[in-house]
N, C-alpha and C positions, 0 to 999 in steps of 0.2 A: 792186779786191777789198780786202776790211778784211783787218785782223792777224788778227783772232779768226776769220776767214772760212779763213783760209788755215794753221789750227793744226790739228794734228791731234786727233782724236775723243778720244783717250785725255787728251790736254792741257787739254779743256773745263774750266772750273773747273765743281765740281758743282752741282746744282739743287736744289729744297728734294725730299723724301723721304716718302712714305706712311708712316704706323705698321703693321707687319705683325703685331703682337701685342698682349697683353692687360697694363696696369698691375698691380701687385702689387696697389694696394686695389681694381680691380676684380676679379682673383679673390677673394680676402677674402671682397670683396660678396655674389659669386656663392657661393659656400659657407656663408657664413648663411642666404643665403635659401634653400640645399639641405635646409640642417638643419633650417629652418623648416618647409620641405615637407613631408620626411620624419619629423617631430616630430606634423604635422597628421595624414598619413597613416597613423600608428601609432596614433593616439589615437581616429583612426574607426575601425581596425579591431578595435583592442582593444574598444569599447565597441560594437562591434556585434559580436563574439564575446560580450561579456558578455551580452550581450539573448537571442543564440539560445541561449543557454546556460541564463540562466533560463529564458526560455519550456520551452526543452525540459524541463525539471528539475519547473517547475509542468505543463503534461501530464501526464509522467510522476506525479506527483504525484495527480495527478488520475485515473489511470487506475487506479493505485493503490486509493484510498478507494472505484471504483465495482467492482473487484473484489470487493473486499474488501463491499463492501453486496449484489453481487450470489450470494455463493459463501452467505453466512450465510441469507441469504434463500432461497435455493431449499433448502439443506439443514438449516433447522431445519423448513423448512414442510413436509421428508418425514422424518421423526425418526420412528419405528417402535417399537411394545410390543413390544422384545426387550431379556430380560433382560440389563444389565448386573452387577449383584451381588444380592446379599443381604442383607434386615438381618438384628436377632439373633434374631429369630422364624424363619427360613429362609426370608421371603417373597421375591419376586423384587423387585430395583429395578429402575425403568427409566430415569429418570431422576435427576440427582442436579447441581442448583442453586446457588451463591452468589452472592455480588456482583462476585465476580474468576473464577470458573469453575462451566463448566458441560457434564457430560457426557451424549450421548444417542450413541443408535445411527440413522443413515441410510445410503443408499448416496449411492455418489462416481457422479459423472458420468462419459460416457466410459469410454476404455480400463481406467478404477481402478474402473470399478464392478464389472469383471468376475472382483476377487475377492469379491464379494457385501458385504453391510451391513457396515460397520466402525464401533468404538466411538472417536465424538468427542470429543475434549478441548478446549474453547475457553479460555484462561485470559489474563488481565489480569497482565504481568509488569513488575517495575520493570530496566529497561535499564542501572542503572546510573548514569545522565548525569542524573535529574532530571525525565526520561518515562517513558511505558510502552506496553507494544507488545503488538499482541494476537496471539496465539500460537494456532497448529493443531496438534494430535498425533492422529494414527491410529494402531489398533492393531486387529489380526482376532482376530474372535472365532471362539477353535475349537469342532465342532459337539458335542465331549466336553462339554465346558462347564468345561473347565481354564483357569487366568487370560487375559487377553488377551495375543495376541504386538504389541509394540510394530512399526508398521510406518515406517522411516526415522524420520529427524530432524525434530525438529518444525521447523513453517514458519510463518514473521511474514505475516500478512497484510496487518498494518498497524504500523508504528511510528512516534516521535515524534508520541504524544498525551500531553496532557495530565494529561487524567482520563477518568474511565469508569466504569462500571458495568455489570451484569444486573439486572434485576427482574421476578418473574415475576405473573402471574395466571392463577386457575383458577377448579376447586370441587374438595371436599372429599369423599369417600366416600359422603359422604349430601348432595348437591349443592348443598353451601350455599357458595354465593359466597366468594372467597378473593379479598381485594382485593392490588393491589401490595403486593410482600413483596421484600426483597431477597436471603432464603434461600428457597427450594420447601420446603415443610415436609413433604412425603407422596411420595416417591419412588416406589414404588408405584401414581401415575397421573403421567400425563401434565398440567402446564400447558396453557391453554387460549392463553395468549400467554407471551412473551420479550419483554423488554424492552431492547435493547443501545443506551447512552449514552455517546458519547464525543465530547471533546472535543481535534482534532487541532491541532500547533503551527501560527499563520500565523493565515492568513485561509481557511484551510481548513475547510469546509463539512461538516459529520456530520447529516444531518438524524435526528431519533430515530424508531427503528426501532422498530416494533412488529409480531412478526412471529406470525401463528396458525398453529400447530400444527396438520397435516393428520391426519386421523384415519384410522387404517390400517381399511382398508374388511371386515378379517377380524373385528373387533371394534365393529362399526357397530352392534348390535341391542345393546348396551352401554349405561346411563345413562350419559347425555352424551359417548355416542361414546368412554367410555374404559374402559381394561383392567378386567375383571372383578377383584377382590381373592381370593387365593386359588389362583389358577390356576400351575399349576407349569409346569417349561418345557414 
């Protein structure tokens, strides 16, 4: 039996040794490439929050502009011969035209129709910032025929446009053609069309609106379907 055969265990001289741990530059390594990961992964999420984020923002956007085409459209197309004012003859107006505002009397859809016809305000306002934003105010008209009560705060239908306009078309008392005009000059009747031009910021879409005035079925036996001149409330 050898020397080394007959030593004890603990005596062995030792043997070579596995590595049971990591080098300092492989952690390092390992920690850039975490940051790397984590740098990639923040940078898809952020830019895929930014996408749903515009999309959502262009929808809305969009949903926007078809309200806003759909609310003007059904409610100038039931605009009604009820007096709004007076000129200085004491005849009744019923209408009353510019290029940034324009009032008529319809009813509201739904639940708000059921305080009956209210007096419209559509108006073209500058915002401040370099656009302008089109504006709704209601207000009830009492059956005394005392001014109108404003009804809540007016409401934006649509903001950040451009530019804009009204322009109207009709006839005249004695039915002679009234070509586009960007005042109504005869309050008194009813246009035959509205004309609402606007121009929204972006790549957003206004197609121009030209919208005819329904003729209240109580004054149909009327030339050209509009208010008799003269007639009190």
């Amino acid at each position: 039996m050898s020397v080394s055969a007959r030593l004890p265990l603990a005596m062995h001289p030792p043997g070579p040794r596995c590595a049971g741990g990591f080098t300092l530059l492989e952690v390092l390594a390992s920690l850039v490439l975490l940051a790397l990961l984590l740098i990639g992964v923040y940078s898809g999420l952020r830019t895929a929050i930014h996408g749903v984020g515009s999309g959502t923002a262009a929808i809305e956007r969009i949903d926007q502009i078809r309200a806003a085409q759909q609310f003007l459209q059904r409610e100038l197309a039931q605009s009604m011969t009820q007096p709004i004012a007076r000129n200085e003859r004491g005849e009744d107006l019923y209408f009353e035209g510019s290029a940034h505002e324009l009032r008529y009397v319809a009813p509201l859809p739904g639940y708000l129709g059921k305080l009956g016809p209210q007096l419209q305000q559509l108006q073209l306002v500058d915002d401040g910032h370099g656009d302008v934003k089109l504006v709704l105010s209601l207000a009830l008209l009492p059956p005394d025929g005392s001014p109108p009560s404003p009804l809540g705060d007016p409401q934006v239908l649509l903001d950040h446009i451009r530019s804009g306009r009204f322009s109207y078309r009709g006839v005249d008392v004695l039915g002679r053609p009234i070509a586009w005009t960007p005042s109504w000059p005869d309050g008194r009747l009813l246009p035959l069309l509205v004309r609402i031009e606007l121009q929204p910021q972006g790549n957003d879409a206004w197609p121009r609106m030209e919208i005819p005035l329904r003729v209240n079925p109580l004054i149909s036996g009327s030339p050209s379907g509009l208010q008799p001149l003269g007639t009190g409330r």
